[in-house]
FIMITI-285907 format. One record per residue (C-alpha): chain; x, y, z; residue number from 1. Coordinates in Angstrom, 3 decimals. Example, Ala and Ser with C-alpha at 12.3 -4.5 7.8 and 13.67 -1.06 7.14 Angstrom:
BEGIN
 chain        u        v        w   n
     A   12.300   -4.500    7.800   1
     A   13.670   -1.060    7.140   2
***
This chain:
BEGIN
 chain        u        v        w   n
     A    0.000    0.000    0.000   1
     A    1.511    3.438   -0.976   2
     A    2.409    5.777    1.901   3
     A    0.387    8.813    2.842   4
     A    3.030   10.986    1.647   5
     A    3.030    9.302   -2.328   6
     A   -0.831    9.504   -2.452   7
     A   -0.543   13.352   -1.538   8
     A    1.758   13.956   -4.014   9
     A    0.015   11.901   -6.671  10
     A   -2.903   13.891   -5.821  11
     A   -1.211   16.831   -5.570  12
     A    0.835   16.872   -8.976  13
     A   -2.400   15.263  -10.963  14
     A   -4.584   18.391   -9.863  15
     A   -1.460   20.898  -11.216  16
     A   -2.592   18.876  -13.880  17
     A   -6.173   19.520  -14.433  18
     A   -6.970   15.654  -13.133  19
     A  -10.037   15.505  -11.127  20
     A   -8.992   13.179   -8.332  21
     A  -11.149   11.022   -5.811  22
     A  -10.897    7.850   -3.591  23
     A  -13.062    4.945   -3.976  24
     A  -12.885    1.830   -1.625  25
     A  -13.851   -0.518   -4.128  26
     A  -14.665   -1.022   -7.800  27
     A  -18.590   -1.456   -8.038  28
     A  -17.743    2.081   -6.195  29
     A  -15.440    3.148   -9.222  30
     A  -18.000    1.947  -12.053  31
     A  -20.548    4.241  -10.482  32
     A  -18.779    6.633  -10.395  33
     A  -17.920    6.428  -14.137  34
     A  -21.715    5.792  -14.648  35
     A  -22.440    9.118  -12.935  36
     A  -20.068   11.204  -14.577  37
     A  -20.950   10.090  -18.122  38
     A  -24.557   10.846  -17.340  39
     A  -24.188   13.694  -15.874  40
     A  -22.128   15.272  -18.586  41
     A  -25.665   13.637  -20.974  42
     A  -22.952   11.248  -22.273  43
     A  -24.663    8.045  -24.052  44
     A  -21.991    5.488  -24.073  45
     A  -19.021    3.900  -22.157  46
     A  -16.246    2.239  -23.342  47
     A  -14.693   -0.028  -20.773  48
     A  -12.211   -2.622  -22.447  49
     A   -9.957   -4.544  -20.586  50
     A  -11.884   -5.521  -17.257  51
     A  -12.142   -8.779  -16.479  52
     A  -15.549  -11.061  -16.353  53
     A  -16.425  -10.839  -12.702  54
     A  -16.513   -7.309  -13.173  55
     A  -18.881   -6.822  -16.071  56
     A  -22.161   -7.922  -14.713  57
     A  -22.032   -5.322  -12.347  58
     A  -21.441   -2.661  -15.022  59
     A  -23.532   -4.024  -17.692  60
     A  -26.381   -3.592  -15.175  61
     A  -25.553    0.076  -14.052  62
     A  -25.156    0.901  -17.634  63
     A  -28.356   -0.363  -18.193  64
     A  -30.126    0.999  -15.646  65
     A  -28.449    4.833  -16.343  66
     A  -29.771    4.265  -20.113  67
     A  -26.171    3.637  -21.068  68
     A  -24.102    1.496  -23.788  69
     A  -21.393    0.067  -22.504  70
     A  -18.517   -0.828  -25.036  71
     A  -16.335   -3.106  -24.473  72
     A  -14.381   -4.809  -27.539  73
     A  -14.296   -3.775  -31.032  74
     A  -14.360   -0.008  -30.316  75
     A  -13.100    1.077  -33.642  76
     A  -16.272    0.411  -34.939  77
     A  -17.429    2.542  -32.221  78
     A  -15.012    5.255  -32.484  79
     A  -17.389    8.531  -33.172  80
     A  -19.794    7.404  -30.125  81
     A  -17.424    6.881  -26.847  82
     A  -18.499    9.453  -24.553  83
     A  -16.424    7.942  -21.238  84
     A  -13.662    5.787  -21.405  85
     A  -13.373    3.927  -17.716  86
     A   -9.672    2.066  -17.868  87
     A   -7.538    0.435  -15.469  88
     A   -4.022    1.934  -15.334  89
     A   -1.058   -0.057  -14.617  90
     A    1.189    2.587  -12.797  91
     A    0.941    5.867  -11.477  92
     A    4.236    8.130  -11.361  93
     A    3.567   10.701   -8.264  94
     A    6.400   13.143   -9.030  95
     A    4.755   14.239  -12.081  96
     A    0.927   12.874  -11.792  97
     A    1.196   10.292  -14.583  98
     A   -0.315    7.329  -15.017  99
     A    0.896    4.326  -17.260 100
     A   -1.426    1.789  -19.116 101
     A    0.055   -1.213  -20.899 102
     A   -2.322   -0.323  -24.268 103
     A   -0.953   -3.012  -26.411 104
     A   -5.038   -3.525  -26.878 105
     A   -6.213   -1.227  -29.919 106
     A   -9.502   -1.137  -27.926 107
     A   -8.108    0.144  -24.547 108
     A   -6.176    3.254  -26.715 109
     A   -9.152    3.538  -28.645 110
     A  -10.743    4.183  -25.196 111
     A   -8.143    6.358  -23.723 112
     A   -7.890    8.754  -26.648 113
     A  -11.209    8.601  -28.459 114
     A  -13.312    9.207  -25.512 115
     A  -14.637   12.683  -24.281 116
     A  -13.801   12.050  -20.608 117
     A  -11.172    9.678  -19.620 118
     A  -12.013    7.867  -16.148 119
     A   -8.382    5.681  -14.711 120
     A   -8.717    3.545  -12.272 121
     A   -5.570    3.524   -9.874 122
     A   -5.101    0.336   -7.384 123
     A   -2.408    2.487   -4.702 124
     A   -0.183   -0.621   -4.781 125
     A    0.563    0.031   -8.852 126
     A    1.496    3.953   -7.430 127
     A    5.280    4.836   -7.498 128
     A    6.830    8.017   -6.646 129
     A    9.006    8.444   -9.536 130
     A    9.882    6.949  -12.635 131
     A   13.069    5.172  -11.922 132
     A   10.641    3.615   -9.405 133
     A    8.744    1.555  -12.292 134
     A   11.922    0.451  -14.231 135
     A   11.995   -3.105  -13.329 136
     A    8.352   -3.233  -14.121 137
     A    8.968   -1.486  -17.615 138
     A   11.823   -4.169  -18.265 139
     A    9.895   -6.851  -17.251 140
     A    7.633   -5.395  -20.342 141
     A   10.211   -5.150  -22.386 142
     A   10.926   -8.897  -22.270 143
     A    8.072   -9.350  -24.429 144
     A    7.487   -6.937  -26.767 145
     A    5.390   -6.050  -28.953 146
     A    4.451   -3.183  -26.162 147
     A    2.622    0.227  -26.709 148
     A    3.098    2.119  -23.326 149
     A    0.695    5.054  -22.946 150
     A    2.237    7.636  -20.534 151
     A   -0.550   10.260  -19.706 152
     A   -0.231   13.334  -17.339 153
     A   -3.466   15.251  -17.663 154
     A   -5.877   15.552  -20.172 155
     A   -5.450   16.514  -24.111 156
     A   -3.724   19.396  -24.248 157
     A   -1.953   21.371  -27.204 158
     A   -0.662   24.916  -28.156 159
     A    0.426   24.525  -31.271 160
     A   -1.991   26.952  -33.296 161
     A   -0.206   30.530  -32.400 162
     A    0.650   29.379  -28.484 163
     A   -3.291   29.395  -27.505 164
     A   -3.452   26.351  -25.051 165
     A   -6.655   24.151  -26.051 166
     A   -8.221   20.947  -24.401 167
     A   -9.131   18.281  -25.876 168
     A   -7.453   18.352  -29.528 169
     A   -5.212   15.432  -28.958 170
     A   -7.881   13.268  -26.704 171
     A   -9.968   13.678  -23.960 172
     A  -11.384   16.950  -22.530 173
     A  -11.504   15.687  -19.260 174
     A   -9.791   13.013  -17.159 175
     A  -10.292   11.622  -13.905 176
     A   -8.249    9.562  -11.663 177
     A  -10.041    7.223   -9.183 178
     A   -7.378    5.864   -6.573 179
     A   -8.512    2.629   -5.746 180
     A   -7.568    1.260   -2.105 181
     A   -6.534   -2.418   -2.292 182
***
């Protein structure tokens, strides 16, 4: 379990970040909160590739009950209609507020980048406090490449068109980070 300190500064550097940042205990606590948000912001759909079969009844049935599609696999047939994309991240990097997915999937950086509002869910075990903290985990990747590493610190930003910072060009608009206590 990551130290008080580490989850502070995670929390910390994410919000210098624009990354909306809250607790949950559990994950039927972390789908409904993904649920909520994408209603809320009169989203239609959520992508959620990647999670594993005990977890999907529970989502399939808050989806259904919020008036929700829930996407799971062949996203790019989805692409123009993902509204929330609710991921697990591998590692989070506190020093700068990044998290790290393992998106070898097409469908889980279809999710990440495709989506309006990007929802990661963070066990606090998978936190680190710096980079050079998650290199034996990166080699062990390396091992068996082919890898595609997504390294994200914030939402979609760019200011490329005359220096005039914009959201949301490059991915999502939005992106939370649930920190999941395991």
């Amino acid at each position: 379990m990551a130290s008080k300190k580490l989850v502070t500064t995670m929390k910390e550097k994410a919000a210098a970040v624009q990354v909306i940042v809250s607790e949950v205990q559990n994950l039927e606590e972390a789908m409904a909160y993904a649920i909520d948000v994408t209603r809320n912001q009169g989203g239609a759909s959520l992508a959620a590739p990647g999670w594993d079969e005990a977890s999907r009844p529970a989502l399939q049935a808050g989806c259904a009950q919020a008036g929700l599609a829930l996407l799971g696999e062949n996203l790019r047939e989805h692409a123009g209609a993902i509204h929330t994309g609710l991921t697990r991240a591998d590692w989070g990097i506190a020093d700068t507020g990044t998290l790290v997915l393992d998106a070898s999937s097409e469908d889980l950086r279809l999710a990440t980048m495709l989506s309006e509002t990007h929802i990661a869910v963070l066990p606090l075990s998978r936190l680190r406090a710096t980079s050079m903290d998650l290199e034996p985990e990166l080699n062990r990747l390396a091992l068996a490449p082919p890898r595609y590493l997504s390294f994200i610190t914030g939402a979609s930003r760019t200011a490329d068109i005359e220096r005039v910072l914009t959201l949301g060009v490059h991915g999502p608009l939005e992106l939370h980070l649930l920190l999941l206590k395991d």
